[in-house]
C-alpha positions in Angstrom: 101.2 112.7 68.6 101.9 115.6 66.3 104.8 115.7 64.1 107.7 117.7 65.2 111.0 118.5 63.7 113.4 117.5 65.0 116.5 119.0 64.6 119.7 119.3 66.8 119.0 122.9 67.6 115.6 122.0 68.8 116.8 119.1 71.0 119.6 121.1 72.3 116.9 123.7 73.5 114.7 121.8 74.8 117.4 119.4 76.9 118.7 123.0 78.3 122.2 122.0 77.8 123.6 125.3 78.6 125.7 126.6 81.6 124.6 126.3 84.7 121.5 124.1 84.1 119.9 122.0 87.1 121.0 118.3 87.1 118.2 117.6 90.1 120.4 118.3 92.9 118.6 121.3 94.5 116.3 124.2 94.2 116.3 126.1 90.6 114.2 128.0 88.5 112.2 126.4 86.1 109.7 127.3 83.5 107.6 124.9 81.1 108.8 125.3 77.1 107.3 122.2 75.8 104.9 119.0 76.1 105.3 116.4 73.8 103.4 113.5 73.7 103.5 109.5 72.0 102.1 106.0 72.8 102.8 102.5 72.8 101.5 99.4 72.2 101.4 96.3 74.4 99.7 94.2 76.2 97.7 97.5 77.4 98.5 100.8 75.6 100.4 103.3 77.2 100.5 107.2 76.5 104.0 108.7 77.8 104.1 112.6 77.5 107.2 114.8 78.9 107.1 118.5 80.1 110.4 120.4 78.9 111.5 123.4 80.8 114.1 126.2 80.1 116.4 124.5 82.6 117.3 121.5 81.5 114.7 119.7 83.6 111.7 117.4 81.8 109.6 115.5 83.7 107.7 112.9 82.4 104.3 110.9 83.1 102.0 107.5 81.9 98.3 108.0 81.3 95.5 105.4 80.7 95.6 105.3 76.8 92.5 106.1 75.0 90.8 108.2 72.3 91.2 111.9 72.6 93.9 111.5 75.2 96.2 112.9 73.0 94.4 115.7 71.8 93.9 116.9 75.8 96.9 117.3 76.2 98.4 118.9 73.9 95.5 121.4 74.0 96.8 121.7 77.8 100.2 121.6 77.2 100.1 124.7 74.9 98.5 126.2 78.4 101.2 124.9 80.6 103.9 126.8 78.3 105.3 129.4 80.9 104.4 128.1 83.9 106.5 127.0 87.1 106.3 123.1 87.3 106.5 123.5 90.8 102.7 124.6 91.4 102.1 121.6 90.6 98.2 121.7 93.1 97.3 125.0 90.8 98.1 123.8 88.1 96.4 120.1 88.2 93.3 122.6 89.8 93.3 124.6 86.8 93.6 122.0 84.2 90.6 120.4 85.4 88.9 123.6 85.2 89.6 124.6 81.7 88.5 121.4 80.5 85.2 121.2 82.0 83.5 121.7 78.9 85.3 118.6 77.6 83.5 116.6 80.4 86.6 117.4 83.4 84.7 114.4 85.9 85.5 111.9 83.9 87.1 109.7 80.4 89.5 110.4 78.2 90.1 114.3 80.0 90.7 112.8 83.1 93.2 110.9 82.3 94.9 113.2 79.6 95.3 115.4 82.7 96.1 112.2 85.4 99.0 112.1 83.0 100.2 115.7 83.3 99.5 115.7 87.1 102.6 112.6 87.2 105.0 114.7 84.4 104.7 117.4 86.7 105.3 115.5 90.1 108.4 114.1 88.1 109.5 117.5 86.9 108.9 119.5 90.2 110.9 117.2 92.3 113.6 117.3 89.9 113.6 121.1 89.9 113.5 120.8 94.0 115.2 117.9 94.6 112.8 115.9 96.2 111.3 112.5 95.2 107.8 112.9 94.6 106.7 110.9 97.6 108.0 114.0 99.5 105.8 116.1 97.5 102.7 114.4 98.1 103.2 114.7 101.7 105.9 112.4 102.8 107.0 108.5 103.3 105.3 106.1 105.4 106.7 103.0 103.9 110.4 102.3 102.2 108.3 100.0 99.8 105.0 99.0 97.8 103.8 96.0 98.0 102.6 94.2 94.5 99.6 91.9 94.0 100.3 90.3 90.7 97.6 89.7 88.1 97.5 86.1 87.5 94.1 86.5 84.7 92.9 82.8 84.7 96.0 80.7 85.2 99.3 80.0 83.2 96.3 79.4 80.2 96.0 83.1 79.6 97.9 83.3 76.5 96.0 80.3 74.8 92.6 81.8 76.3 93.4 84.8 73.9 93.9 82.9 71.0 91.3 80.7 71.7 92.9 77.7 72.7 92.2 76.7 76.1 90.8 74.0 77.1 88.1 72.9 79.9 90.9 71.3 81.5 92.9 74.8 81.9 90.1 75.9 84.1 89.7 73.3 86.1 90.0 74.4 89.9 93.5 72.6 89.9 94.6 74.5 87.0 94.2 77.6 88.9 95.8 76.1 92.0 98.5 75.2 90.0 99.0 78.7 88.6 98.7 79.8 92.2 101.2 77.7 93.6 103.5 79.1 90.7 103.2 82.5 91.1 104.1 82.1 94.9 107.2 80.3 94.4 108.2 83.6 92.1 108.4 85.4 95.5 104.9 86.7 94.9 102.7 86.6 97.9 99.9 88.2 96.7 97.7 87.3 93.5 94.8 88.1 91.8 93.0 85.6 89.9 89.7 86.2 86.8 86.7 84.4 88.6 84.6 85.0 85.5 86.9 83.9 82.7 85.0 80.4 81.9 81.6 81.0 81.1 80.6 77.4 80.6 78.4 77.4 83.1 76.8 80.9 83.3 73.5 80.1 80.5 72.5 83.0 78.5 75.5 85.2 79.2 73.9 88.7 78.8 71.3 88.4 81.7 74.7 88.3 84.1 72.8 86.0 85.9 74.4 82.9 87.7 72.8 79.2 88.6 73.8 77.1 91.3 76.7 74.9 89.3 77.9 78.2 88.1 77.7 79.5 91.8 79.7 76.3 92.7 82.3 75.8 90.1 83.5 79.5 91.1 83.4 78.2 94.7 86.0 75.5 93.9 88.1 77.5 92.3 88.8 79.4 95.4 88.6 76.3 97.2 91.2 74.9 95.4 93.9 78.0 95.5 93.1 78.7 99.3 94.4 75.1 100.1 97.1 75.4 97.8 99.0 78.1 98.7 97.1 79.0 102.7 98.2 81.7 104.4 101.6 81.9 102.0 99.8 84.7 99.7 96.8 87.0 99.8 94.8 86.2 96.8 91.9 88.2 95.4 89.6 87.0 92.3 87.9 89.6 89.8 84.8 89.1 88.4 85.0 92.1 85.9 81.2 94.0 86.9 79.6 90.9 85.3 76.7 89.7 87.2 73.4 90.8 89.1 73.1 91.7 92.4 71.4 88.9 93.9 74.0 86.3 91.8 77.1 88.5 93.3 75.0 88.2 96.7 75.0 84.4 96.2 78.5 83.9 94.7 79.9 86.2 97.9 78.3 84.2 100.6 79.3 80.9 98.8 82.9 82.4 99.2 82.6 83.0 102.9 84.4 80.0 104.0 87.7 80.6 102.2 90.5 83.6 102.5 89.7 85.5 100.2 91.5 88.9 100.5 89.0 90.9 98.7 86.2 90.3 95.4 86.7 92.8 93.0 83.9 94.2 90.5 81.3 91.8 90.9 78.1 94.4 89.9 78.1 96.8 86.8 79.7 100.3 88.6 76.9 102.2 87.7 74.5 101.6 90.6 75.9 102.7 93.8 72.8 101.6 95.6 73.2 97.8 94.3 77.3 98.0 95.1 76.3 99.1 99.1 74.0 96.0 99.5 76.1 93.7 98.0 78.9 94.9 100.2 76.4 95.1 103.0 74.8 91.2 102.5 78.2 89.4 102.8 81.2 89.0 105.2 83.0 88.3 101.9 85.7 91.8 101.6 84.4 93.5 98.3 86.6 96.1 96.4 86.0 98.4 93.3 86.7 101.7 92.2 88.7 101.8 89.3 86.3 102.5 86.8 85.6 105.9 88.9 87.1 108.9 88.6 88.0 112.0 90.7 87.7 112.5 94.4 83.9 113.4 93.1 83.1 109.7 91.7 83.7 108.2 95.0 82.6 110.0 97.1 79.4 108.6 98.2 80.7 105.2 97.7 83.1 106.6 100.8 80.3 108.3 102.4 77.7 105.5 102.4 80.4 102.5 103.4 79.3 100.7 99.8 83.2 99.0 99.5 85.2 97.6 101.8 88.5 98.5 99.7 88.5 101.3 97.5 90.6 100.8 94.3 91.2 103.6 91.9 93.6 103.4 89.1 95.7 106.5 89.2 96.9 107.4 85.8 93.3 107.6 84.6 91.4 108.3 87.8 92.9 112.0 88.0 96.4 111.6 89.5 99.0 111.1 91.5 97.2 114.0 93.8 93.6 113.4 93.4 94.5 109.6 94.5 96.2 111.2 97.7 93.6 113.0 98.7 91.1 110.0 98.1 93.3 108.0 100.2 92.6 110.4 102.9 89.1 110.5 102.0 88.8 106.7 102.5 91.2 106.4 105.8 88.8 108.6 107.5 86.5 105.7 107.3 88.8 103.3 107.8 88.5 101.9 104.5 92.1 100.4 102.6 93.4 101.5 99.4 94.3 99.3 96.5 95.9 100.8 93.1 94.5 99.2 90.2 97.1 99.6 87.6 97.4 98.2 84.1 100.8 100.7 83.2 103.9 100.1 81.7 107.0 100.6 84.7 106.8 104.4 84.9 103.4 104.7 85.8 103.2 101.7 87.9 106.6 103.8 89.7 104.4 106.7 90.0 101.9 104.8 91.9 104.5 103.6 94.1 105.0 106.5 95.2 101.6 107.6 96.1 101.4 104.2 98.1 104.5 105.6 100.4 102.7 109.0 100.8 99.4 107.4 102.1 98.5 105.4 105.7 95.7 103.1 104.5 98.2 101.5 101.3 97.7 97.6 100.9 99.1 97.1 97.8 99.9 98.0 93.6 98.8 95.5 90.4 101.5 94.1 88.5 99.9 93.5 85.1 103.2 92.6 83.1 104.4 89.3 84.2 103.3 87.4 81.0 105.0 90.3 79.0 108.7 89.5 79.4 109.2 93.3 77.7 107.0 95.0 80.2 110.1 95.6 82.5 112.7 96.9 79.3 110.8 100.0 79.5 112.4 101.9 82.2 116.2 102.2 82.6 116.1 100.9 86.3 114.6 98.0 87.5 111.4 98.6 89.4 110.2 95.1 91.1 112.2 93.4 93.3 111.6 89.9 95.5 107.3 91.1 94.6 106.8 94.6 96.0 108.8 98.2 94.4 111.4 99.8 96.1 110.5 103.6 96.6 113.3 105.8 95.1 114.6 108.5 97.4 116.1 110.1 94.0 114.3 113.6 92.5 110.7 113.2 91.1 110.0 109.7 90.2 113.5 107.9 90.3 113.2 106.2 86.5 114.0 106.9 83.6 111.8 106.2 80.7 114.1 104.0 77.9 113.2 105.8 74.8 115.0 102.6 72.9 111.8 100.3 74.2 109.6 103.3 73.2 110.7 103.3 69.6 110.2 99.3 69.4 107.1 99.1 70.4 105.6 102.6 69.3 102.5 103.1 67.4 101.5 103.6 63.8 101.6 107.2 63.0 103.6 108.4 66.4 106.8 110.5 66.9 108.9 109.5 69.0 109.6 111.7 72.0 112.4 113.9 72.4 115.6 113.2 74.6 115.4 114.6 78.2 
């Protein structure tokens, strides 16, 4: 972020604390002063930026950290200065056009701007009073469902520092963790089917034998009869392997209820991702390393997933992941937010998942962070799925306290809204 002074004057400015300034409770008049921006880190990091307006009103917005974020947008933000938050379709339009020379279809743009798209959905239903689900079109469910990311079991935090064991990912290691996670009140999971590479040779050739075929198998073996029909679980595979080893690893799945198989084949190839989805009754789901309405559409078009997943503060928005919803219901096909955020933006895809039909449910990456839920005022996930706030734009409040504990080398810290 860039340095700033900041000085009461300027805080008093830009928190409009003057007579007659808007608290959210109806329409008012609104023009952009200021965006500021700063990051976190965590288990993931986490850009948080806030648009300031002349009336007392600041929304702000989560995007998918990376480099050159940053630098997007506060090159945009200097743009936004004088516009009305409440165009918020024009405004998202026009961003991406101004930055097509920066490469506007994809990376670190994208999401500098997916970020700006959920400031402004915060910000413009604060200056109308709606909740942003109301902006995006309107509510078909009070609440989200959650899948929680489980990674490889309870082992995850020795994994990272090196310390598991074989016997962590044995097949009853991950039943185990299953059975745990369900008796949290969670009743759908995700679990990493590639995380042991024991058995899987050469490991750059992404190709898998038969025991490495079959030790996967038991894995889900083991967690179906675990837990049954009490949770949905999925199992990610990270874009790891070949086509005809994902072909052979889906089919050997078949049996079991698995709810869907996530990134088995490298994202680059649509042609090898519609006959893998094609050669197996197995459900398969990716998306979330595409971006923009444009990145999927032929995978929509040509049937080659059976459950699209973008992640919405870096694939374009809170509105570009609307109108893929729409894009993907008109072939029948469900939606499923990837999403690695801190509380904000994971509330921000909430309530896209209210304003869209073919919704099955949001990631919850932060259970084995016991910070992850300090960073937004109000709680966000209760008994495993997200109440959808009927309060003005997003309905949390960012906790600047947790901000300034966890911020990053070199980064200002944001000022008051």
């Amino acid at each position: 972020m860039r340095s700033r002074d900041q000085n009461p004057e300027r805080v008093a400015r830009l928190r409009g604390l003057k007579a007659g300034a808007a608290k959210g409770g109806g329409m008012t008049d609104a023009t952009i002063t200021d965006v500021q921006t700063t990051q976190v880190d965590g288990e993931f990091s986490w850009t948080f930026l806030r648009i300031y307006t002349d009336a007392g009103l600041a929304g702000t917005g989560e995007c998918y950290w990376g480099p050159g974020v940053e630098d997007v947008v506060d090159l945009l933000g200097e743009w936004l200065e004088g516009e009305d938050p409440r165009d918020v379709d024009r405004l998202c339009r026009e961003m991406f056009e101004r930055t097509q020379h920066l490469g506007s279809l994809a990376g670190a743009t994208v999401s500098a701007i997916s970020g700006l798209d959920i400031a402004l959905y915060d910000l413009a239903g604060k200056v109308t009073g709606q909740p942003a689900h109301r902006l995006l079109g309107g509510k078909y469910r009070d609440e989200a469902r959650v899948y929680v990311d489980c990674h490889a079991g309870v082992h995850q935090d020795e994994a990272k520092a090196g310390e598991a064991s074989e016997d962590d990912y044995a097949p009853e290691a991950y039943a185990d963790a299953a059975e745990a996670a369900v008796s949290e009140g969670y009743d759908a999971l995700k679990f990493d089917l590639d995380a042991d590479r024991r058995y899987e040779g050469d490991g750059h050739n992404r190709h898998l034998d038969g025991q490495a075929i079959d030790y996967k198998r038991r894995v889900v073996e083991a967690i179906d009869e675990r837990v049954g029909y009490d949770a949905n679980v999925a199992y990610d595979c990270h874009w790891s392997y070949d086509r005809d080893s994902a072909v052979r690893l889906a089919s050997a799945i078949e049996p079991y209820d698995v709810w869907w198989l996530e990134d088995v084949v490298p994202p680059e190839n649509l042609h090898v991702q519609r006959e893998l989805t094609r050669a197996t009754d197995t459900t398969i789901c990716t998306g979330e390393n595409l971006y923009r309405s444009h990145g999927v559409r032929q995978l929509i078009d040509e049937q080659a997933v059976d459950v699209l997943q973008p992640d919405m503060p870096k694939f374009g928005g809170m509105r570009e992941t609307v109108k893929v919803a729409g894009m993907a219901d008109d072939y029948y096909i469900p939606v499923a937010l990837h999403n690695v955020s801190s509380p904000l933006g994971t509330m921000a895809g909430a309530h896209v998942a209210a304003a869209v039909p073919n919704y099955l449910a949001i990631e919850y990456h932060g259970r084995n962070d016991p910070e992850w839920s300090e960073f937004t005022e109000e709680p966000v996930i209760e008994d495993g799925a997200i109440p959808v706030p009927d309060e003005p734009g997003l309905g949390v409040t960012l906790d600047l306290d947790a901000v300034e504990s966890r911020i990053a080398d070199g980064e200002t810290l944001l000022d008051p809204a």
